[in-house]
N, C-alpha and C positions, 0 to 999 in steps of 0.2 A: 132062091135069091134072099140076100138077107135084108129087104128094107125092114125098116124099124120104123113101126108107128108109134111115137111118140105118143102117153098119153098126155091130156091138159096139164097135168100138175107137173109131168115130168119138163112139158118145156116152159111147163111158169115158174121151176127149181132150175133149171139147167144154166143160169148165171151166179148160184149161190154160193158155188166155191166151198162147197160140204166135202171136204176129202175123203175117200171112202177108204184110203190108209191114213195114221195118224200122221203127220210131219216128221216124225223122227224115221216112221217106217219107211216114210217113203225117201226120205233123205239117206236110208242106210240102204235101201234098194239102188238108189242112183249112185251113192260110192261106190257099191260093188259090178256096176254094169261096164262090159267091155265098150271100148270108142265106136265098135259097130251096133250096141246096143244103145249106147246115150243116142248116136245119129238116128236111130230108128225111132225113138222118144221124143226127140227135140221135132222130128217128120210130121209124127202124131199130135203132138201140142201144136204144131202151125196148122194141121190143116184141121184142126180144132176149135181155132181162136178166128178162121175166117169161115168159119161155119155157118149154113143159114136154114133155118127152116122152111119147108117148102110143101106143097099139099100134094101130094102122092098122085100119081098120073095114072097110076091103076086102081087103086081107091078112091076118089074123092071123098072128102072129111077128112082122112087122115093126115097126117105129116112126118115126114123123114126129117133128118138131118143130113145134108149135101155141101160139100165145098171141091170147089173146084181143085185139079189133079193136075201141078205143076213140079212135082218130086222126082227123083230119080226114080225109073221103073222099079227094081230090083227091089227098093223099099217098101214103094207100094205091093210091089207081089207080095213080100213078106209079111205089109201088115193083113192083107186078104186073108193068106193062108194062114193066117193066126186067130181067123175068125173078125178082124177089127172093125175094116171097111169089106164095101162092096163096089167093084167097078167091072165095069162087060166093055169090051171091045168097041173103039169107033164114040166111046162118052167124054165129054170133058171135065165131069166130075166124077166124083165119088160118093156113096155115102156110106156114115155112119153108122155103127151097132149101138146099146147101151156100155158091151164091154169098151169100145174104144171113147165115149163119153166119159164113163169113172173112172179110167186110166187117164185121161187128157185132163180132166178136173185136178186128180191126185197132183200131175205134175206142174199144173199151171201154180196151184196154190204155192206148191215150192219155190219153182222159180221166179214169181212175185214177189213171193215174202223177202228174197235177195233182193231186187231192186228195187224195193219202194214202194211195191203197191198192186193196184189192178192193173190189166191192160186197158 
């Protein structure tokens, strides 16, 4: 299973908007992505951005990151198999990895910095 126990620092950093590619890399990644790859990115930033911390039901003390699974499946399966999220049959959320975290960061900062700002 992939939950992620978030350490402390990592969810007292996880609003800081540190891109783990620079702006221009990530700006020249997203010029060159097919319309089926921006939709799989734009998937990834929303269920990013309604994201929430949560205390692990198998560990107590720790925490995941979870938001709830309202995407086209096909998407979801692809960000799974990409290692991104993790979802099991019969859940209505998903959660998080650290890779789908610094990918979601990278892209938020971009698509901010276009209109004006934070969400």
């Amino acid at each position: 299973m992939l939950t992620r126990n978030f350490t402390e620092e990592e969810r007292r950093d996880r609003g800081s908007g540190t891109p783990v590619l620079s702006l221009e890399e990530t700006n020249n990644a997203l010029a060159t992505m097919t319309p089926e790859e921006a939709t799989k990115a734009v998937v990834l930033l929303a269920i990013y951005l309604q994201s929430w911390d949560e205390e692990s039901t198998r560990n107590p003390g720790e925490f995941v990151l979870r938001a709830w699974k309202g995407y086209k499946f096909n998407i979801l399966n692809e960000l799974q198999a990409e290692g991104m999220i993790f979802q099991k049959k019969g859940m209505q959320s998903v959660l998080l990895n650290p890779k789908a975290l610094k990918a979601a960061e990278s892209l938020k900062t971009v698509v901010f910095q276009h209109v004006g700002g934070e969400p």
